[in-house]
C-alpha positions in Angstrom: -0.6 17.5 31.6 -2.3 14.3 33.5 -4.3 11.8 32.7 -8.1 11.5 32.2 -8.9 15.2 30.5 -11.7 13.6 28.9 -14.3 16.4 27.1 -11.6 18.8 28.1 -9.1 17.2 25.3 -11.1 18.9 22.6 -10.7 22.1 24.1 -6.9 21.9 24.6 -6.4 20.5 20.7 -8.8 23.9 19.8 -7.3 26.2 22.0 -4.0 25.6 20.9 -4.7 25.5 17.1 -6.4 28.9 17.0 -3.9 30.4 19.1 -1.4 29.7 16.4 -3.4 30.4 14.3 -4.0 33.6 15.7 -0.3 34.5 16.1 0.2 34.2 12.7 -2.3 36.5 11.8 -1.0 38.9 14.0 2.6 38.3 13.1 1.5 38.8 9.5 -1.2 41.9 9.6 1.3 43.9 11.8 3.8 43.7 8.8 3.9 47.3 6.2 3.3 45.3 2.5 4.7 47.8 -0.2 2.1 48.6 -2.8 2.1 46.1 -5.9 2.6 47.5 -8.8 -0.1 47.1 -11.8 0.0 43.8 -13.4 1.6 42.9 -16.9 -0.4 41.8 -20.0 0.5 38.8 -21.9 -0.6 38.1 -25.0 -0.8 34.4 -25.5 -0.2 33.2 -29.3 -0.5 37.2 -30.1 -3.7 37.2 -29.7 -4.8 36.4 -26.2 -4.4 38.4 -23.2 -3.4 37.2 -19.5 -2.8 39.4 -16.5 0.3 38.4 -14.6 2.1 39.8 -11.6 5.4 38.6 -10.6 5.4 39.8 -6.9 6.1 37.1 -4.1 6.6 37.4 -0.3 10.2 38.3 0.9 13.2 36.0 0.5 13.2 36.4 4.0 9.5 35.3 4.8 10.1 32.4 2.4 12.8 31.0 4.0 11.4 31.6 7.6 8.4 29.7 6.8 11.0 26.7 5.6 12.8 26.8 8.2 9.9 26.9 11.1 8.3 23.7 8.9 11.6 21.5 9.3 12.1 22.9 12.9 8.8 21.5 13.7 8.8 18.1 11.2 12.7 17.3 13.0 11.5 18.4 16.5 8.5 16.0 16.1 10.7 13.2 14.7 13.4 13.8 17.1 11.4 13.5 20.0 9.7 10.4 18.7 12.7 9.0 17.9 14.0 9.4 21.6 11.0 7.8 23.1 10.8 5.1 21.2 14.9 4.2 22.3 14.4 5.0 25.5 11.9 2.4 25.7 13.5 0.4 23.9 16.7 0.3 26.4 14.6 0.7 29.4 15.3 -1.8 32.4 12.2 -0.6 34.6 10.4 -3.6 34.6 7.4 -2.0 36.4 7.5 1.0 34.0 7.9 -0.8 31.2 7.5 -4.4 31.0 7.3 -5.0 27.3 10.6 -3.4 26.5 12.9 -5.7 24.4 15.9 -5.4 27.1 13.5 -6.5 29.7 11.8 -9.5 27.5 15.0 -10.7 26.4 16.6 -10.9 29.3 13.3 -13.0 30.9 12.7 -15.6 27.8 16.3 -15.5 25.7 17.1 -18.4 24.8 14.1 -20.4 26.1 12.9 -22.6 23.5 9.3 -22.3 23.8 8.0 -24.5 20.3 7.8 -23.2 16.9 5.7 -20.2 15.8 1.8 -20.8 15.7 -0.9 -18.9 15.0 -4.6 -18.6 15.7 -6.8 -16.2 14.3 -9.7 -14.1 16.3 -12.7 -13.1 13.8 -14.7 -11.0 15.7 -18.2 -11.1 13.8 -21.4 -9.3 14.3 -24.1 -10.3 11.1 -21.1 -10.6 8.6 -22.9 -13.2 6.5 -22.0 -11.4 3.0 -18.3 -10.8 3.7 -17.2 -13.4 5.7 -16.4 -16.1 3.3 -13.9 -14.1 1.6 -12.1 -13.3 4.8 -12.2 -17.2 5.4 -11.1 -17.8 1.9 -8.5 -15.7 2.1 -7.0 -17.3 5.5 -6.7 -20.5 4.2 -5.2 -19.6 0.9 -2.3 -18.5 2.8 1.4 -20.1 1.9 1.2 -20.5 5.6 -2.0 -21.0 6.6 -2.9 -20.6 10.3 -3.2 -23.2 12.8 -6.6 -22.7 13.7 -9.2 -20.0 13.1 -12.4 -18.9 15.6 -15.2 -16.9 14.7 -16.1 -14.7 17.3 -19.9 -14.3 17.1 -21.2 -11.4 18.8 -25.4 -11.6 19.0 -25.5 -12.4 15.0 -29.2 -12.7 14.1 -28.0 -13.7 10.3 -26.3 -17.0 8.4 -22.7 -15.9 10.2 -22.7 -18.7 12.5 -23.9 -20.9 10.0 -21.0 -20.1 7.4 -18.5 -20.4 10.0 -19.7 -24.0 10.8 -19.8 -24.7 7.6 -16.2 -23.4 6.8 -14.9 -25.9 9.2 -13.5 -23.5 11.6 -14.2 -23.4 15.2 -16.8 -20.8 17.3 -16.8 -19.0 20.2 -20.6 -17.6 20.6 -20.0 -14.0 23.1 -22.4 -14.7 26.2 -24.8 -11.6 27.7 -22.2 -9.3 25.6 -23.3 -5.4 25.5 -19.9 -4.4 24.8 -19.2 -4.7 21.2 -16.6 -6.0 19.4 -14.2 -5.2 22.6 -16.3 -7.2 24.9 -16.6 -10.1 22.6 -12.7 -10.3 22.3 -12.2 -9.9 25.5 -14.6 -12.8 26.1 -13.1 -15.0 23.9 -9.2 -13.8 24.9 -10.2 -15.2 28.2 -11.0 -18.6 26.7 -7.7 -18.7 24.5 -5.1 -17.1 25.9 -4.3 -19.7 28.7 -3.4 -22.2 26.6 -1.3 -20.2 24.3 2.7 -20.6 24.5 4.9 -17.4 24.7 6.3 -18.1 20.8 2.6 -18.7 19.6 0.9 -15.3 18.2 -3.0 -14.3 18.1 -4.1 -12.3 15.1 -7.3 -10.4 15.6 -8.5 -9.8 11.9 -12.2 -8.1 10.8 -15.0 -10.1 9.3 -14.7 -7.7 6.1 -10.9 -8.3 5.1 -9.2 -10.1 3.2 -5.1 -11.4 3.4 -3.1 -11.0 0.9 -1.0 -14.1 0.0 2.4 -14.0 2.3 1.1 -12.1 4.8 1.1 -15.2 7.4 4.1 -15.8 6.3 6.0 -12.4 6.5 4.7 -11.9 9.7 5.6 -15.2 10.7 9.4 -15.0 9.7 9.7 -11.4 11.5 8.2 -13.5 14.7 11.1 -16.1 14.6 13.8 -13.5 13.7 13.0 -11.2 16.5 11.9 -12.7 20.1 11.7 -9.0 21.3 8.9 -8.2 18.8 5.6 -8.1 20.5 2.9 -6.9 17.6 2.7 -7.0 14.2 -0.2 -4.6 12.0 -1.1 -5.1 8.2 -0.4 -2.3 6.0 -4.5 -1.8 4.5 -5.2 -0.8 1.4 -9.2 -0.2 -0.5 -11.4 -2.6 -1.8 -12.3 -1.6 -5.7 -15.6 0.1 -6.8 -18.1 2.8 -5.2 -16.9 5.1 -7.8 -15.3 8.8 -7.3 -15.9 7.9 -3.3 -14.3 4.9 -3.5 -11.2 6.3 -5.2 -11.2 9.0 -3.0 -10.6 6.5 0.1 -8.2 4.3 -1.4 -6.0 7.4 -2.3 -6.0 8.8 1.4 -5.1 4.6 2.2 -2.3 4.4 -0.9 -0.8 8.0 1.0 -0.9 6.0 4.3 0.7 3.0 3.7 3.5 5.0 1.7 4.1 7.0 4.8 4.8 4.1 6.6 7.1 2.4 4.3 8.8 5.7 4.7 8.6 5.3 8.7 10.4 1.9 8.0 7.6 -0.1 9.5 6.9 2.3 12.5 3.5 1.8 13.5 1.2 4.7 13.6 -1.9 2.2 15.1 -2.1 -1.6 14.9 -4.8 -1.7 12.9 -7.9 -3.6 13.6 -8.2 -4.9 10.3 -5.5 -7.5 10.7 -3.0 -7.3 13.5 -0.9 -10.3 15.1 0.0 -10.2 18.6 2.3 -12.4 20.9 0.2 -13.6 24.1 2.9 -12.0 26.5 1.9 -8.6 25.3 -1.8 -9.3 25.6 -1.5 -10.5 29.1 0.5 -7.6 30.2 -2.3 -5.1 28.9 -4.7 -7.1 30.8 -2.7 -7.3 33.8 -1.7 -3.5 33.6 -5.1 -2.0 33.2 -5.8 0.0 36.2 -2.8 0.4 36.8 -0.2 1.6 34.3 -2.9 2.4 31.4 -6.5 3.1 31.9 -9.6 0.9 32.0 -10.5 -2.3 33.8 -7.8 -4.8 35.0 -8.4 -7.9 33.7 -9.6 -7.1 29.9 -7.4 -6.9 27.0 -9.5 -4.8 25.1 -11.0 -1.1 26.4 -14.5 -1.9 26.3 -15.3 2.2 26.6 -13.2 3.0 23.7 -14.5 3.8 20.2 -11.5 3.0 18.3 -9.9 -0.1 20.1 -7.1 -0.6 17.7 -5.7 2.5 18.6 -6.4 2.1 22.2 -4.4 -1.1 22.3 -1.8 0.5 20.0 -1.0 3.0 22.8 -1.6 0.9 26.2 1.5 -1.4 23.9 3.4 1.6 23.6 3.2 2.9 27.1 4.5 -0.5 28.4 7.4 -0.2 26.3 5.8 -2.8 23.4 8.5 -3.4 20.4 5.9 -3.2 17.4 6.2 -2.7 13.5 4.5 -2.8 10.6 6.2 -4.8 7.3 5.6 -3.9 4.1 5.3 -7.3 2.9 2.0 -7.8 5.5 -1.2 -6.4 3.4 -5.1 -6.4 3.2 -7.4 -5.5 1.3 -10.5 -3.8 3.6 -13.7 -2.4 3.1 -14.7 1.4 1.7 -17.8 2.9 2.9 -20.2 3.0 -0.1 -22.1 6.4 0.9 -21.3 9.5 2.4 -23.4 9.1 5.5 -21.6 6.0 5.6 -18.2 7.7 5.6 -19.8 10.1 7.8 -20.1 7.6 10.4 -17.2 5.8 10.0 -14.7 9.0 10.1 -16.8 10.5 13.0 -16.2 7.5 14.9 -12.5 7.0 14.2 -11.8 11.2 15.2 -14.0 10.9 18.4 -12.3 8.0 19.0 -8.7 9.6 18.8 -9.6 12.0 20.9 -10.9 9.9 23.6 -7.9 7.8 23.7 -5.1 10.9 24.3 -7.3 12.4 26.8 -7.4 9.2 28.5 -3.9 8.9 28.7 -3.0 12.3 28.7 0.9 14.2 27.6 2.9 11.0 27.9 6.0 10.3 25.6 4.0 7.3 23.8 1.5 9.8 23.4 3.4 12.9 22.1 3.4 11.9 19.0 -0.6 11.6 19.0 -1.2 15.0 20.4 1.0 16.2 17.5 -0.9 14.9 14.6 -4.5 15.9 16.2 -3.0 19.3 16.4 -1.7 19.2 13.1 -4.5 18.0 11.8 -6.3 21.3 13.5 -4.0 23.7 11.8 -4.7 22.2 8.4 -8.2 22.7 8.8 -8.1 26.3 10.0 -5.5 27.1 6.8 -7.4 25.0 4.0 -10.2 26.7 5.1 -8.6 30.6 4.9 -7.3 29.5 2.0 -10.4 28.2 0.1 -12.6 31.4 1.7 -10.1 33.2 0.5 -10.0 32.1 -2.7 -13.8 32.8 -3.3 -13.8 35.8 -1.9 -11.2 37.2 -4.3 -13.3 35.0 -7.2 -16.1 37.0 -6.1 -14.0 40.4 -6.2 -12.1 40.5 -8.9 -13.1 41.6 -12.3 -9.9 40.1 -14.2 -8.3 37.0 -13.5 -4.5 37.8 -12.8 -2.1 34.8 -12.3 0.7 35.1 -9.8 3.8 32.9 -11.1 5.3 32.5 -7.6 1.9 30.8 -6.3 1.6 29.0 -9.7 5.3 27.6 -9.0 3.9 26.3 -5.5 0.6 25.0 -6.4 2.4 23.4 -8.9 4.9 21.4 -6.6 1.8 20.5 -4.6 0.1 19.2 -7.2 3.1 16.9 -7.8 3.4 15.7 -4.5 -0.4 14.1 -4.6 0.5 12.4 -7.8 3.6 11.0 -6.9 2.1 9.9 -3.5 -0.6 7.7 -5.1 1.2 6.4 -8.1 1.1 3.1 -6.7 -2.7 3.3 -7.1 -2.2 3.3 -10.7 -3.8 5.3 -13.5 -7.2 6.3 -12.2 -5.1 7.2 -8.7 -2.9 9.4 -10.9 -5.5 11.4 -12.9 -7.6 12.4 -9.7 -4.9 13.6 -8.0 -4.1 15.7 -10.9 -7.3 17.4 -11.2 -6.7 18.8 -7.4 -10.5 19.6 -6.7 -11.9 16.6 -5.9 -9.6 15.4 -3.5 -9.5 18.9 -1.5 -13.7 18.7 -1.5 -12.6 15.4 0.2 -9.9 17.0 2.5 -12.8 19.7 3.6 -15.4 16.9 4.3 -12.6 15.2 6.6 -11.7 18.7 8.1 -15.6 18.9 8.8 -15.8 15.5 10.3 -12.5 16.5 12.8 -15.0 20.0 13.9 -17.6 17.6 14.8 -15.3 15.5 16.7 -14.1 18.4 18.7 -17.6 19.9 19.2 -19.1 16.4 20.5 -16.5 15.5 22.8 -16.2 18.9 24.2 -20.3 19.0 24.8 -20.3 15.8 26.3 -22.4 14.5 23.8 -22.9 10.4 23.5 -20.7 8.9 21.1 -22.4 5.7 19.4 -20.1 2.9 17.4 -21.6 2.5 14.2 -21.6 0.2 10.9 -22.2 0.5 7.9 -24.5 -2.4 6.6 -23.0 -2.8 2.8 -25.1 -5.3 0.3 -22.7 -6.3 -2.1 -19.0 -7.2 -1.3 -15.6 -6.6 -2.9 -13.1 -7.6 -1.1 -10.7 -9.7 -2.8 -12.2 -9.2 -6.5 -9.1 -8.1 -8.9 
């Protein structure tokens, strides 16, 4: 499968999800289920009744189902796991220029100065949060060397705060390109005088550091000369209620998937990421040519999500990059659910716009994978809700099935343990299950429009949500 499938990448992910989803239905309708026998009555405290049936699929449907789902978790891993050390031994310069064999053998042992960094804050009206991002930089146990406020057609106080903060400005020119064209603007102003040891963070107007993230990321810099990217593990601002709790769950579940991935980055993610000024130049030099877009820009001006653009242009030039558990911010939730709307819409359209740009590449496999993933889940949590009304809607007692009980039972378990880190409030939501599936079906709808638009052609938009008051950094 090439490159470029643009609209056409929607129909591949939704061809193949219903397909499978198809062949299970077929697999399972053309089996001959035995009659169940009538349910047994309980009688709870003696006095009162519950319906129970103890029937459950065959041992040996059980333990095919088990083993298909580690067949396809291991297969997925496995394959990751190959790419990623393939690139990392690869000697293909032209193929991979950013693979550690190839940058240690160019810059080993060149002494090239000590670690510095300067920090990129691209900023479009971010009068409200900016302070605390600011505030946050220079309260670092290693504060950077020097920070720039990228200003991108601000018609509020932004340039004004950043004057008055004492940090320096780069005002984007005739810029129609976003955030990605302000960056790239400014990247073209700094990256000429940056050394190879030196590092450029791009971090959002609406984050904030935690304390020893500088630090961390610095240390892992020194240690390891092959390292080319570094990305914060992000976690939710408080307050906006249920909604709010709701996000910082699904960001709690993230980050723990990554500790378990031992620092194996998913995306570089925009709200703070650190870069070494090799890698940057090699994306810019590469564009055209061994990733997509225009030579000469860091940054894919065209691409909604540009964090996860530059995550896989890094990847496909063999880029050593991680993620450390001791490098996290706090970032903003959106407040509404248009807002969320809008946000999600744009990160799923996104997604899809990058793998169809690159196509079925092994930096990308693992990409495909999860949007497909992501497909199935929607087509089963769906069956399975529809399903669950319909027999709700059916039934004239309510019989509980111990088997299923057993199952939705280790499920529940699973979304509390995965949050406990949240704390209490974290804890009790995902015990109550409901909630957080509404949440799972308003993502799943989100992921349908994606698909749809992209498909149709339709013109994707980047939008922001204009929040009042801030939180970041409150305790």
């Amino acid at each position: 499968m090439g490159a470029q499938l643009g609209r056409w990448v929607g129909l591949v992910i939704a061809g193949l999800d219903l397909s499978a989803a198809s062949l299970l239905w077929f697999i399972v309708a053309a089996g001959n289920p035995t009659g169940s026998a009538a349910p047994f009555e309980y009688l709870v405290f003696g006095v009162l009744p519950v319906f129970y049936d103890p029937s459950a699929p065959a041992l040996r449907a059980i333990l095919g189902a088990i083993a298909l789902a580690i067949l396809f978790a291991a297969g997925i891993g496995l394959l990751e796991s190959r790419t990623t050390n393939k690139s990392r031994r690869s000697s293909n310069a032209s193929r991979h220029p950013l693979a550690p064999k190839i940058v240690m053998a160019r810059n080993g042992g060149v002494f090239t100065g000590p670690v510095t960094v300067t920090v990129l804050i691209p900023a479009h009206n971010e009068a409200l949060s900016l302070p605390a991002t600011l505030a946050s930089l220079f309260a670092q146990s290693h504060p950077p060397e020097r920070v720039i406020v990228v200003a991108d057609n601000c018609t509020d106080s932004t340039v004004a705060i950043a004057r008055g903060h004492g940090v320096k400005l780069f005002e984007s020119v005739d810029n129609t390109q976003k955030k990605a064209g302000a960056l790239n603007q400014a990247l073209k102003r700094v990256l000429p005088g940056q050394l190879d040891n030196d590092v450029v963070m791009i971090m959002d107007a609406d984050t904030a550091l935690d304390d020893g993230f500088l630090a961390a990321a610095v240390a892992r810099f020194e240690s390891d000369r092959a390292l080319m990217a570094i990305g914060g593990l992000f976690y939710g601002e408080p307050g906006f209620g249920l909604l709010g709790l709701l996000q910082r769950n699904e960001y709690v579940r993230y980050s723990r998937e990554l500790a378990r991935r031992r620092g194996r980055v998913f995306v570089l993610t925009g709200t703070a990421s650190l870069f070494r000024p090799l890698a940057l130049r090699y994306i810019a030099e590469n564009r055209g040519l061994a990733i997509p877009e225009v030579p000469g820009d860091v940054y894919d001006t065209h691409a909604l999500t540009e964090d996860n653009e530059l995550t896989l242009a890094l990847k496909s030039l063999g880029a050593l990059i991680t993620s450390p558990a001791a490098c996290t911010v706090v970032t903003e939730l959106m407040p509404t659910l248009p807002a969320l709307w809008q946000q999600r819409l744009r990160w799923q359209r996104g997604a899809l716009e990058n793998i169809g740009a690159y196509g079925l590449t092994p930096a990308t496999l693992r990409y495909w994978a999860q949007q497909l993933g992501i497909g199935y889940s929607v087509i089963a949590l769906t069956s399975f809700l529809t399903l669950i009304l319909v027999t709700l809607l059916a039934a004239s007692t309510w019989i509980w099935f111990p088997f299923w009980l057993g199952l939705g039972t280790i499920f529940i378990v699973e979304r509390v343990v995965t949050v406990w880190e949240g704390g209490w409030w974290a804890r009790l939501l995902a015990l109550t299950v409901l909630p957080e599936l509404c949440f799972d079906m308003f993502l799943n709808a989100v992921y349908v429009k994606g698909i749809i638009d992209i498909t149709l052609g339709r013109q994707a938009g980047w939008e922001h949500a204009t929040i009042k008051t801030r939180n970041v950094g409150a305790s």
